[in-house]
LUMGUTOR-600718 format. One line per field, with one value per residue (C-alpha): residue number from 1; x, y, z. Coordinates in steps of 0.001 Angstrom, whole numbers, plus 500000, padded with zeros to 6 digits. Example, Ala and Ser with C-alpha at 12.3 -4.5 7.8 and 13.67 -1.06 7.14 Angstrom:
<rodos>
pos c(1:2)
c1 c(512300:513670)
c2 c(495500:498940)
c3 c(507800:507140)
</rodos>
This chain:
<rodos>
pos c(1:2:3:4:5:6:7:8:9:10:11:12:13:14:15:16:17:18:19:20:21:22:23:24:25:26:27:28:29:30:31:32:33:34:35:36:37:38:39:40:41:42:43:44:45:46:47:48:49:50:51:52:53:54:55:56:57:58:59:60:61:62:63:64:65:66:67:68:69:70:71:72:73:74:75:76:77:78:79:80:81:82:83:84:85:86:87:88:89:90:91:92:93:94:95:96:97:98:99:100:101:102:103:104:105:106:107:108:109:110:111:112:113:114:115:116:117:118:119:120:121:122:123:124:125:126:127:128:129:130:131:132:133:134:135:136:137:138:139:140:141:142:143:144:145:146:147:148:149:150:151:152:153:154:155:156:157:158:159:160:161:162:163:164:165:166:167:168:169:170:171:172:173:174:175:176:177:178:179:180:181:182:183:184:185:186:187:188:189:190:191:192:193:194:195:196:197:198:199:200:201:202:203:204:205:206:207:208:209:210:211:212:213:214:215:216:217:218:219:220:221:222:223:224:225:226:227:228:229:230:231:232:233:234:235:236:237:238:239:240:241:242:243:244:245:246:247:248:249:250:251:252:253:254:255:256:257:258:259:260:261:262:263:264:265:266:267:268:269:270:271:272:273:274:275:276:277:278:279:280:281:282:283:284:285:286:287:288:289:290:291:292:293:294:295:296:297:298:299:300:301:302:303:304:305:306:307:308:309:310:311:312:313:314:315:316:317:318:319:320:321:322:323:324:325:326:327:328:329:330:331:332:333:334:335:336:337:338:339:340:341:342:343:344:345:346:347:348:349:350:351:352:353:354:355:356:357:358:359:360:361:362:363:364:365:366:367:368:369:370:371:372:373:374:375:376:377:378:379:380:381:382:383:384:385:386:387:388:389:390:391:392:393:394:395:396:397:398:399:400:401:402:403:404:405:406:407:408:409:410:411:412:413:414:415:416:417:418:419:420:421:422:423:424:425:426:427:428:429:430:431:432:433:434:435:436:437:438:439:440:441)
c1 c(685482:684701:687280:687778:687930:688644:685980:687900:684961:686020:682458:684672:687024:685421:687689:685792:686328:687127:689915:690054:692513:691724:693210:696605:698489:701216:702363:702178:704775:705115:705675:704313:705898:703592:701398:697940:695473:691452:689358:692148:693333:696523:699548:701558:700514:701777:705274:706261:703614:701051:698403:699322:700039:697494:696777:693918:694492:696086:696141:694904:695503:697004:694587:691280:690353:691114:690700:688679:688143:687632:684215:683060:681456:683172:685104:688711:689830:693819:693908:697519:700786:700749:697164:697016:698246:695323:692405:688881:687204:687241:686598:683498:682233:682719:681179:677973:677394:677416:675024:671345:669030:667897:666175:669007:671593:670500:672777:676250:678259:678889:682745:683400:686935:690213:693773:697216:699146:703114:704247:706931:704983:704725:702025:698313:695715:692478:689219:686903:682607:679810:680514:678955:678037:679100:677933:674961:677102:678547:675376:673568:676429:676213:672619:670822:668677:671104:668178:666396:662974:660467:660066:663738:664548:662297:663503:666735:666627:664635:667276:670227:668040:667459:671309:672652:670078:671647:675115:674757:672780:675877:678112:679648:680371:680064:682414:682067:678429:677972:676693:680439:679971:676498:677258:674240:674402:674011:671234:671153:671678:674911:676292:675491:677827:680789:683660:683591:679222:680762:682609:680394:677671:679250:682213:685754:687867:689211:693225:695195:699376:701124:703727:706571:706888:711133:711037:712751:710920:708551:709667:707535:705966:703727:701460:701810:698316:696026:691975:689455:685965:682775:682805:679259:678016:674260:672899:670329:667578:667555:667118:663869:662048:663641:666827:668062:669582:672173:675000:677203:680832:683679:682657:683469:684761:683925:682200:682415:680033:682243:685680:685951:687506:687323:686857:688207:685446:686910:683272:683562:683753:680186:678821:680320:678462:679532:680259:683563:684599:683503:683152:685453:682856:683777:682319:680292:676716:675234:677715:676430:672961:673696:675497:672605:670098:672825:673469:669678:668600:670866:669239:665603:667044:669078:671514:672873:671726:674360:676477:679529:682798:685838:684053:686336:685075:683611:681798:679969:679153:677698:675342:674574:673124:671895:669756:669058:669274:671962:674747:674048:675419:678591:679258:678764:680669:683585:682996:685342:684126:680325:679745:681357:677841:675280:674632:674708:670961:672311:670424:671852:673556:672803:674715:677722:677068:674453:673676:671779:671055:668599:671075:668906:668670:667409:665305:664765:661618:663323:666192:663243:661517:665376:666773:663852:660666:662023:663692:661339:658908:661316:662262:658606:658803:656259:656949:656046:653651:652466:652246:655142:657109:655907:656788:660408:661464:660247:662656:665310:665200:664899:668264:669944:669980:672770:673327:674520:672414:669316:669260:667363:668596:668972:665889:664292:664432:663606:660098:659777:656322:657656:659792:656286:654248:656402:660139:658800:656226:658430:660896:658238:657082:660912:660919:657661:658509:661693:663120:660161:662271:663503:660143:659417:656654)
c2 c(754523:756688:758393:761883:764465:768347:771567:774577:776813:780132:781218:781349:783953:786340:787322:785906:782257:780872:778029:775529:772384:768817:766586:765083:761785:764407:763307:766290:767100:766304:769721:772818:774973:778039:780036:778457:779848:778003:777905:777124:774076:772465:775198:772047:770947:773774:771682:769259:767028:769256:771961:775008:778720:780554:784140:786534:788500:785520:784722:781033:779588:782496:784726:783549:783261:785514:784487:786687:784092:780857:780550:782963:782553:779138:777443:776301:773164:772967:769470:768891:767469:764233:763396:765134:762475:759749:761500:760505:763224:765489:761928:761256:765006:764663:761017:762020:765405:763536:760398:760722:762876:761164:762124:763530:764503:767741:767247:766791:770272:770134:770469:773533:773240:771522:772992:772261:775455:774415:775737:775833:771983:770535:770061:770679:769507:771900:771825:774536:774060:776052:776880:776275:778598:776518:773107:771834:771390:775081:776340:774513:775282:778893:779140:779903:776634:774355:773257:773302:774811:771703:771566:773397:769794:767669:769511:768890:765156:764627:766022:764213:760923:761810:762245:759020:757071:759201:758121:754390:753918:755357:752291:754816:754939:758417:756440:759898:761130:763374:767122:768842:767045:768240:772174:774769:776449:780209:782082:782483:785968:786005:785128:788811:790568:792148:791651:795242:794142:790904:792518:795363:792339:789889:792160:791164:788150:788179:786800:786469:786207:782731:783308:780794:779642:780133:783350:782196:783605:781871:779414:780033:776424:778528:781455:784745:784838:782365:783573:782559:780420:781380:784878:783585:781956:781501:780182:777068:779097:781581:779556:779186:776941:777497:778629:775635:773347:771457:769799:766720:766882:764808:761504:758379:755500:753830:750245:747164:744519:741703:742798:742361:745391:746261:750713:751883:753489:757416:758705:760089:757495:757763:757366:754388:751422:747914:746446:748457:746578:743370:741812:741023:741872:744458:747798:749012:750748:749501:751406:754701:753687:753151:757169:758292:757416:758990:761770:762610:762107:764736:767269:766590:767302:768664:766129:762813:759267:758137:759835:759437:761615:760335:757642:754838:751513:750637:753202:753320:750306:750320:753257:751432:748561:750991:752180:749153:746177:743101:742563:739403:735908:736641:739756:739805:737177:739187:741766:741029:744205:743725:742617:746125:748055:744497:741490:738062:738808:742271:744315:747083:746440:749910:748835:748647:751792:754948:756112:759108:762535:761202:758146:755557:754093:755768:753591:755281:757022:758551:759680:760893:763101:763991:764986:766396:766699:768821:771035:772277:772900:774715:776414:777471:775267:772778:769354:765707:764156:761012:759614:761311:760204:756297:756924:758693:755491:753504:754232:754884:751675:749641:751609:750762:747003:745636:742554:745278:742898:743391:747336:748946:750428:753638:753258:751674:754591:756881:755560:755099:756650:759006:760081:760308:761872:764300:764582:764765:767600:769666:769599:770250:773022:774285:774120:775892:778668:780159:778112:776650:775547:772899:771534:767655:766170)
c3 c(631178:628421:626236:626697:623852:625415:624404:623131:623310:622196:624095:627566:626680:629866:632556:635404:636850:639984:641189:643668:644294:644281:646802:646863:648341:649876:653076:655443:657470:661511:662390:660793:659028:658462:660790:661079:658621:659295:656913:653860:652521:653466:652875:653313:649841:648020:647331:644067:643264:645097:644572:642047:643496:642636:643133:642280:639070:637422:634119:632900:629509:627545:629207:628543:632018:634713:638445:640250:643554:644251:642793:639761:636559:635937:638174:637262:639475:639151:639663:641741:639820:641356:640420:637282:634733:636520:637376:635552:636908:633404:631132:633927:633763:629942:630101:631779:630135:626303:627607:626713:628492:632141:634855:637566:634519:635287:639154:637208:635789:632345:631205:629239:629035:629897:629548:631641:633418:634139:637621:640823:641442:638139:635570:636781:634418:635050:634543:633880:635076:636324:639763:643105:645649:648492:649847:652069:654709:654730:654070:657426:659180:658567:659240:663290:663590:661474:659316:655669:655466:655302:651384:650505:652211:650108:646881:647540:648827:645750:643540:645551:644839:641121:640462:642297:640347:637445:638201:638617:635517:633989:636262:638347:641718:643564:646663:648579:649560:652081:652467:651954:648365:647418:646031:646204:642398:641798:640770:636612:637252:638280:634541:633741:636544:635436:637910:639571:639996:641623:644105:644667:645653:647687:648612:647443:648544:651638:651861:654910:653772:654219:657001:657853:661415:661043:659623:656556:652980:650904:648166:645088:645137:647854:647517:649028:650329:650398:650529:652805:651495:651887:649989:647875:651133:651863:655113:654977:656946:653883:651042:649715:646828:643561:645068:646160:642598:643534:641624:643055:642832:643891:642334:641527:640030:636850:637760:636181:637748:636297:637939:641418:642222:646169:646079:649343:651238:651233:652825:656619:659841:660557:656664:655910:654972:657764:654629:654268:657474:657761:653952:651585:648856:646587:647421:644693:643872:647279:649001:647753:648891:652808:652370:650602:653566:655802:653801:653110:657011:657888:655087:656457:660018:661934:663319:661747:661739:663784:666219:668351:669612:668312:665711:665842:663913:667141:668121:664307:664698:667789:666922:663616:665972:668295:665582:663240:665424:665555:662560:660137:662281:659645:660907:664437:665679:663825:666161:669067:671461:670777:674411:675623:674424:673676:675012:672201:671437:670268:672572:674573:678247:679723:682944:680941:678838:678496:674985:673770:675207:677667:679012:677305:674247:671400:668722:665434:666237:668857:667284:664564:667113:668490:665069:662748:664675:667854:666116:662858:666302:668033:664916:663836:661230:659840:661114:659504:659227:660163:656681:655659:658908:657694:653864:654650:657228:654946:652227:654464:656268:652768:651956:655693:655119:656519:653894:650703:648415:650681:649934:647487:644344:643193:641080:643575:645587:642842:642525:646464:647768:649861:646388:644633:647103:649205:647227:643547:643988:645856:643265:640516:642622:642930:639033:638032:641072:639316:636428:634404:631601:634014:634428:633026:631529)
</rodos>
């Protein structure tokens, strides 16, 4: 891990930034204690240890930032008390913006400061980047089809693809891929809004006030009001090509090949890799890989990879055999309910179980037409192509190896064919359509 020297830059003196809170190891409480608020983080973690109250109008670091929501011109993340002293999220940010120019640098923020602001819950070390409109997953969740326009989806892939290659060339782990961590950027023009032109634009924050259940006041480890997300949202239906830069956020973990470190696996139920539950290997770069293929068949389509209500171990594995066919010998005779969904040659008793919308079993060109190809056609968009269709499993399937050894790499992936043929172009076209200067030789 690199060592981290902060940027005073006198340049971000404006009065326009944003906040939001990292998360914490607080333990929340069996019972609730405030009126339920969706949409907002845990009010529960507004106590020592936990997130900082924050309110807009409030001055950061003697006044040279002003919050004006909870994105803006640069975002300020107040890091909570507990975490604040071990993070290496500012040393990683700092890390990768000072290493030498690489294809998929361009997917990290840059750190433009770093200051600490004492409150009610301790010391909260912040950090201040570019901000993010809102994530993939927001944004497809917002939209009316729940899908990317054809080469919006390629562009974006193709960046995802370009920064994890970025990352692990840099021995870092992301250990948390999935769309809620890939953040759509603004538009360049934003920079020039005053606040008033901010507001006028996307309309001012919305807040709903932070009520206790017993009627007692507020303590000030709590806000007042807390404000509801999605004031810069964007649906995925309306982005176009050139719109659509992405940064990652989130990540990871420092890796050192000769330590056999074991990284918990913090990615959703259905993301993770089998590894994280039936080897004792250490987790590592590999890891990242099997998300990546989940993460990026769920941008091309409209539905994941693998699915299941209430995704217990079992059930994630299941679909992953479902999909990709019988665990290594090690692995599945660890698996002591394999026989409730397979028989020992790992294929599917349907007397004992039904899968898929249809009742039967869905292979991977199935779930293909199911997920990506139905949809685009109902939707009116473009579907695949054959060759594409071949190219895209392709890659995904070399990154879906069970065996984490058997997988491809990061750069392996990068120079895949359906990379050079169908993800590459698109993003070149992305470039040259609205910001040339990011175009490569």
């Amino acid at each position: 891990m690199s060592t981290f020297t902060p940027l005073k830059s006198d340049k971000m003196s404006r009065d326009t930034d944003g906040s939001s809170e990292s998360r914490t190891s607080t333990i929340r409480p069996s019972k609730s204690q405030y009126r339920l608020i969706e949409d907002v983080e845990d009010l529960h973690r507004y106590r020592p240890g936990g997130y900082h109250p924050l309110q807009i109008g409030d001055d950061l670091d003697d006044g040279r930032y002003r919050l004006v929501g909870k994105l803006g011109y640069v975002a300020v993340k107040a890091i909570t008390a507990d975490a604040s002293t071990s993070t290496p999220e500012a040393s990683l940010i700092y890390s990768l913006g000072n290493s030498p120019p690489r294809p998929g640098r361009e997917t990290f923020p840059p750190l433009f400061d770093e200051f600490w602001v004492a409150g009610p819950n301790g010391k909260h070390r912040c950090i201040v980047t570019p901000p993010a409109r809102m994530s993939l997953f927001d944004a497809r969740e917002a939209s009316t089809v729940g899908l990317f326009r054809p080469k919006v989806a390629q562009s974006i892939i193709a960046q995802l693809i370009r920064g994890v290659a970025f990352l692990h060339s840099q021995d870092i782990v992301h250990g948390d891929l999935h769309l809620g961590n890939v953040l759509v950027q603004f538009p360049k023009a934003i920079d020039s809004f005053s606040t008033s032109e901010l507001y006028e634009r996307f309309g001012e924050p919305e807040s709903e006030a932070v009520v206790r259940l017993d009627g007692k006041p507020l303590s000030n480890s709590v806000p007042a009001r807390v404000f509801i997300p999605g004031w810069f949202g964007v649906r995925s239906d309306d982005i176009v090509l050139g719109e659509e830069k992405i940064i990652l956020s989130d990540f990871g973990e420092s890796f050192n090949p000769h330590k056999t470190v074991r990284f918990s696996s913090k990615t959703l139920p259905l993301l993770q890799p089998p590894e994280a539950r039936f080897s004792d290997e250490p987790l590592s770069f590999a890891s990242d890989i099997w998300t990546l293929a989940c993460t990026i068949w769920e941008i091309f389509g409209q539905r994941p990879l693998f699915e299941a209500f209430f995704p217990n171990a079992d059930r994630v594995t299941a679909e992953q055999v479902e999909v990709l066919g019988i665990l290594p010998p090690e692995w599945w005779g660890k698996w002591s309910r394999r026989l409730e969904w397979f028989n020992e040659e790992g294929e599917l008793d349907l007397k004992k179980t039904s899968r898929g919308h249809d009742g039967v079993r869905m292979s991977w060109d199935q779930r293909f037409d199911y997920c990506v190809q139905e949809p685009r056609a109902e939707a009116g968009l473009e579907t695949v192509t054959e060759k594409e269709r071949r190219a895209f499993k392709a890659m995904l399937r070399s990154m879906l190896a069970f065996r984490p050894k058997e997988r491809a790499t990061a750069q392996q992936v990068l120079h895949s064919e359906w990379m050079k043929d169908w993800g590459q172009p698109a993003l070149e076209e992305s470039w040259s359509t609205l910001n040339p200067e990011m175009k490569e030789k």
